[in-house]
N, C-alpha and C positions, 0 to 999 in steps of 0.2 A: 682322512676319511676312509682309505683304501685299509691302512691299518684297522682302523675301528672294525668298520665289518669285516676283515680278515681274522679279528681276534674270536668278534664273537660266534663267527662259524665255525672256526677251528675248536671250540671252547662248546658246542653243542653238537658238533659231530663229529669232530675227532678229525685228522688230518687224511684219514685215506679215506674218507667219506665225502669231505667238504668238495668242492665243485670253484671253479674258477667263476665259472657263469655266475654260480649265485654270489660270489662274494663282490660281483663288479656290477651285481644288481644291486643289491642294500649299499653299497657305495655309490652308486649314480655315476658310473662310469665305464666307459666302453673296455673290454675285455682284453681289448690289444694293447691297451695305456697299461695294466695290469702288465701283460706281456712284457711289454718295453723296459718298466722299471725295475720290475724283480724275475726277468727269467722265463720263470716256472712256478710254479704252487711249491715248491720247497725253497725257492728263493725268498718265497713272501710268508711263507711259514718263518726262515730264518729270522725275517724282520721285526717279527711279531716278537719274539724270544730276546733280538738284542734289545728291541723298547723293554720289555720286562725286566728283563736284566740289569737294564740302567737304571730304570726305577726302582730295583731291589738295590743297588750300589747305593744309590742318592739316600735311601734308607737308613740303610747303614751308616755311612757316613753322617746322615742327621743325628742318627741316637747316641754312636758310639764314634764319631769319630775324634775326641781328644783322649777318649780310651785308648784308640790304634796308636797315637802317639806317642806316647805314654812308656817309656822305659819299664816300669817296672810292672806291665800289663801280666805277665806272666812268669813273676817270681813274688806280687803280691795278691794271697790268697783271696783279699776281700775286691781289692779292685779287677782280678779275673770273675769271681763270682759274678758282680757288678754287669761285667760285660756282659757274662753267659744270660743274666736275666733280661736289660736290654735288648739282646742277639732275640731272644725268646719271644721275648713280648715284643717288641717290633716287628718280626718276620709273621706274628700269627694275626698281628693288626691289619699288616699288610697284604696278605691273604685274605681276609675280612671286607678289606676295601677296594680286591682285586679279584672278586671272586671267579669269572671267566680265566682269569691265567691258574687258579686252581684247579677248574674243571681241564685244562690242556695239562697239567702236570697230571692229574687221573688217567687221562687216556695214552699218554707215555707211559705209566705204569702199568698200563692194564695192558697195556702190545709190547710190553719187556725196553721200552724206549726204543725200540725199534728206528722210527722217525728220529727222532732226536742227538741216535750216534750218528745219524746221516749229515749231519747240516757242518757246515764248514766252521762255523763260531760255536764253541763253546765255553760255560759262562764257566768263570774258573775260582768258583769259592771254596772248592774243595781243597785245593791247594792252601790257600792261604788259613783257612781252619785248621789243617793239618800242621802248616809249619805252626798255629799258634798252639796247637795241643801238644807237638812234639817240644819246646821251650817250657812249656807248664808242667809238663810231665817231670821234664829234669829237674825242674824246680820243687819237685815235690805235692805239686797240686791237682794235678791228677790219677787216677789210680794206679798203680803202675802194673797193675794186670789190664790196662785198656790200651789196647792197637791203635797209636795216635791216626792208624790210616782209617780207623773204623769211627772214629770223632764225628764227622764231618756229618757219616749217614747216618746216627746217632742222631743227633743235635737236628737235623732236617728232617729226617724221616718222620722224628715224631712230631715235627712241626706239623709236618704235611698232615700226616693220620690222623692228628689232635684236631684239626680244622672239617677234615673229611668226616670225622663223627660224631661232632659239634649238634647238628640240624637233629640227627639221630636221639642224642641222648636226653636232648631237651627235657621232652617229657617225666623222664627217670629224676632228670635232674630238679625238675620244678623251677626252672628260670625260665627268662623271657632275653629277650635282646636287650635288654637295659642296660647300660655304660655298667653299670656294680656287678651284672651278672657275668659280662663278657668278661670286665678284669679280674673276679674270681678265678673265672675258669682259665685265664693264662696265665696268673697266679700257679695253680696248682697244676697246669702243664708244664711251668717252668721250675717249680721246687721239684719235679716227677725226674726231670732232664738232669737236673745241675744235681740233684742227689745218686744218681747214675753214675756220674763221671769222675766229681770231683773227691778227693780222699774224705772220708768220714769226719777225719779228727778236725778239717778247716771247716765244718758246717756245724761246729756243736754253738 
């Protein structure tokens, strides 16, 4: 419960805004139990991000994980593809059905993550994206004018942005929330992403 309302005050006012008090009032608990368990307010901010985190791993794992297995994940062009749209479409699902851990990844980006290089746990998918673009790469399946160290914010970045202006384009777009309209749209956030990266000649 301390998590709950730690999430969603950090997720509507941003971490140097949010208040210990209020977060141990919408939780129904005294402010010292707060104290006791995590610290400090970036103790329990921490906590908020590894639950995300894990939730974003268990993710993973559900969609792609006989992918990760998979020897030839990154010397077979269709079954990397494969992944990248999974990776795609799951992470912008996931955000869809987590939308408070998107509003706190906004406000890390909007203070330069400031918060965020503070906290003792960081989530380490950056690394393992890299070690799989740097393999792909040599294999020929990625472009090889692309910085396997630049993959990572590549492939996230526009996860994040493609979600963040989502709400925005509605309109333009002439959809509604309807299961057809959302998997269009991450559809063509994910041919947007994997025609980016991957070499030309493995997408004809």
């Amino acid at each position: 419960m301390i998590l709950d309302a730690a999430e969603e005050i950090f997720a509507e006012q941003g971490f140097s805004a949010a208040r210990i008090d209020a977060i141990a009032k919408a939780a129904g608990y005294n402010k010292s139990l707060i104290y006791q368990y995590f610290q400090d307010k970036l103790g329990l901010y921490t906590e908020v991000i590894i639950r995300a985190d894990q939730l974003g791993d268990k993710m993973l794992l559900d969609i792609n994980g006989e992918l990760l297995k998979d020897d030839l994940l990154t010397s077979d062009g269709a079954k990397f593809k494969q992944f990248l749209e999974k990776l795609i479409h799951g992470s912008l699902q996931f955000l869809l059905d987590h939308p408070r851990y998107l509003k706190i990844l906004s406000w890390e980006m909007a203070e330069e993550w400031k918060t965020w290089n503070q906290i003792t746990y960081l989530p380490d998918d950056a690394t393992m994206f890299y070690e799989l673009a740097k393999k792909a790469q040599m294999n020929g399946l990625i472009r090889a004018d692309l910085d396997p160290k630049v993959f990572p914010s590549i492939v996230l970045n526009n996860v994040y942005s493609s979600i963040q202006s989502y709400s925005r384009f509605k309109p333009f777009l002439n959809t509604s929330n309807s299961a057809d309209s959302i998997a269009h749209y991450k559809d063509q956030v994910a041919r947007f992403i994997i025609h980016g990266v991957m070499e030309p000649s493995l997408l004809k």
